[in-house]
C-alpha distance (Angstrom), angle and dihedral (degrees) to the residues before:
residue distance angle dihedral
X1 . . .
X2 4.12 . .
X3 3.59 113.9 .
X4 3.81 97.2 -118.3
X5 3.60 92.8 56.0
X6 3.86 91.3 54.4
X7 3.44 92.7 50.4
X8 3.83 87.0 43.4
X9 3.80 87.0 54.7
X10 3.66 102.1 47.9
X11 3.61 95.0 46.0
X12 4.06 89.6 53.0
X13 3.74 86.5 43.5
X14 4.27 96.1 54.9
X15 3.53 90.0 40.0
X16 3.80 101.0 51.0
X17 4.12 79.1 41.1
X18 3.74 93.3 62.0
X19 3.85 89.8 38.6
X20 3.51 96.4 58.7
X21 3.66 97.8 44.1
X22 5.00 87.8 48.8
X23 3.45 87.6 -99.0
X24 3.81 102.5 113.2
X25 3.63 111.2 26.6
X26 3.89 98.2 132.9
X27 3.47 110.6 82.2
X28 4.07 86.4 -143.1
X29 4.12 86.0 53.4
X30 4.11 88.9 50.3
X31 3.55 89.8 53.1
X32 4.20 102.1 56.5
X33 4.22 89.8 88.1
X34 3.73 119.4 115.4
X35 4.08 124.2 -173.3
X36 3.91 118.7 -158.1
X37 3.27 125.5 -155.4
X38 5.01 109.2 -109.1
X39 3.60 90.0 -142.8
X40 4.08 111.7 -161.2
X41 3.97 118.2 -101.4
X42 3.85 130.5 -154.5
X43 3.45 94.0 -1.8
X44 4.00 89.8 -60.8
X45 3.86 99.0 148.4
X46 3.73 87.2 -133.1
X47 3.78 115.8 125.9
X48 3.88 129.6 141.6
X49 3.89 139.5 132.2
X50 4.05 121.0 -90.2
X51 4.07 110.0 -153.2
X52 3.59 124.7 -152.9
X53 4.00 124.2 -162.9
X54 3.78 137.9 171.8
X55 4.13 131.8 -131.5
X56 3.88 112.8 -155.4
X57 3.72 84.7 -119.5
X58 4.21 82.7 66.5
X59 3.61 102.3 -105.2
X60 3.32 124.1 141.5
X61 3.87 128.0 -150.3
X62 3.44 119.6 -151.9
X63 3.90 121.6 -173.6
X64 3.90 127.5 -179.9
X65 3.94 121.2 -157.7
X66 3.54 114.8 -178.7
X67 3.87 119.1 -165.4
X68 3.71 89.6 -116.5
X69 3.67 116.5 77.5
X70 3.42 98.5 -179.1
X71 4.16 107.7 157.0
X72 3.48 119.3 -117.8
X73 3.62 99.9 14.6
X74 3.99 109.6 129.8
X75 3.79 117.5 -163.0
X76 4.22 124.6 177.9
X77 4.10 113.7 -128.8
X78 3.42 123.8 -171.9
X79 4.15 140.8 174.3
X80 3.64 113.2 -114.5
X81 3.76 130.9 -166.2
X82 3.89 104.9 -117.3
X83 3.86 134.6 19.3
X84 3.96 140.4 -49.1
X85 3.83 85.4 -97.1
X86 3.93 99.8 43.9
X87 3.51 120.0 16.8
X88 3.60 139.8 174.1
X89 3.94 139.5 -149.7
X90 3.51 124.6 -37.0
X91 4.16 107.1 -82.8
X92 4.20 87.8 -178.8
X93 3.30 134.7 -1.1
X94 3.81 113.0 -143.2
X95 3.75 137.5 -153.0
X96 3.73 119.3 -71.2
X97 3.43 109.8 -94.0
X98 3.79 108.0 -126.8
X99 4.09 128.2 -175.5
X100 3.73 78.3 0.7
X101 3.81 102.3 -65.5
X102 3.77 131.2 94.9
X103 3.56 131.3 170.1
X104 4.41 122.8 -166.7
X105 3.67 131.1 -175.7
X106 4.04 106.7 -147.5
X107 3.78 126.0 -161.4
X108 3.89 88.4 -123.1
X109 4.01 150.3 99.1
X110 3.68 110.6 -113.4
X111 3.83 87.0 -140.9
X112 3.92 95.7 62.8
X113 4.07 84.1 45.5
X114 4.14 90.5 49.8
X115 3.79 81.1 42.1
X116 3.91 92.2 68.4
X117 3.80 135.8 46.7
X118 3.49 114.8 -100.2
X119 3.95 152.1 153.0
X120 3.44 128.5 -147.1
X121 4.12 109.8 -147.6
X122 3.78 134.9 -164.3
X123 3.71 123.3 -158.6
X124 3.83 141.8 -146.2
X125 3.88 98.4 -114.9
X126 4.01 137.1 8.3
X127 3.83 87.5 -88.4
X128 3.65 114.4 97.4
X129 3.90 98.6 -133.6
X130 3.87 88.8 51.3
X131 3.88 106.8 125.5
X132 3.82 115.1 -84.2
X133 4.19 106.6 -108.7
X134 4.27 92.5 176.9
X135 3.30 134.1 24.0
X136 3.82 135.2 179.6
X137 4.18 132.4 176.7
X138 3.70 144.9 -165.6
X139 3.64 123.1 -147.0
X140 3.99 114.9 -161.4
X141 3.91 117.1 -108.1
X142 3.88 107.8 -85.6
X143 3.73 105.9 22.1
């Protein structure tokens, strides 16, 4: 399945999520979601899209789909401050990503996250200094 359509998917999937469970019900609230593009690293063969959206009670949902599916496999993902190249300390650690999917609720505006450089990494193995296989980041508006 194409990239864009995954992230196409699991964008429409988290916001009819937080619509069906009052979340969502502006149209302006529906629309704060961004997808960015998991590209591979070192040759891994891991790619995908991570999707962020916002509640109006200032959660954000993040959810990771890698292009491999393969059951059973469990990665860790986290958000880093900085870039795929250069980043920093661990700003949130998410959920592990298992079967290629993972899905976390954080305690956090998605405007003060698209506020902020970051990069959003997924790793070989559940440990956290496993090498990173996919990689994706966010630069703020106007940098």
């Amino acid at each position: 399945m194409g990239k864009h359509i995954v992230a196409a998917l699991l964008v429409g999937v988290m916001l009819a999520w937080t619509t069906a469970l009052g979340f969502a019900q502006d149209p302006e609230e529906r629309a704060n979601a961004i997808a960015l593009t998991l590209r591979e690293v070192g040759n891994s063969g891991q790619s995908g899209v991570a999707s962020l959206a916002e509640t109006p009670r200032g959660i954000t949902f993040v959810a990771i789909g890698l292009d491999d599916q393969t059951p059973g496999v469990v990665r860790s993902a986290f958000i880093h401050e900085g870039t795929c190249a250069s980043h920093g300390g661990v700003m949130y650690q998410l959920d592990d990503v298992v079967g290629g999917n993972s899905s976390t609720r954080l305690q956090v505006d998605l405007n003060t996250l698209k506020q902020q450089r970051f990069a959003i990494t997924v790793h070989e193995t559940p440990e956290a200094a496993s090498p990173t296989v996919a990689c994706a980041q966010h630069t703020p508006a106007g940098t």
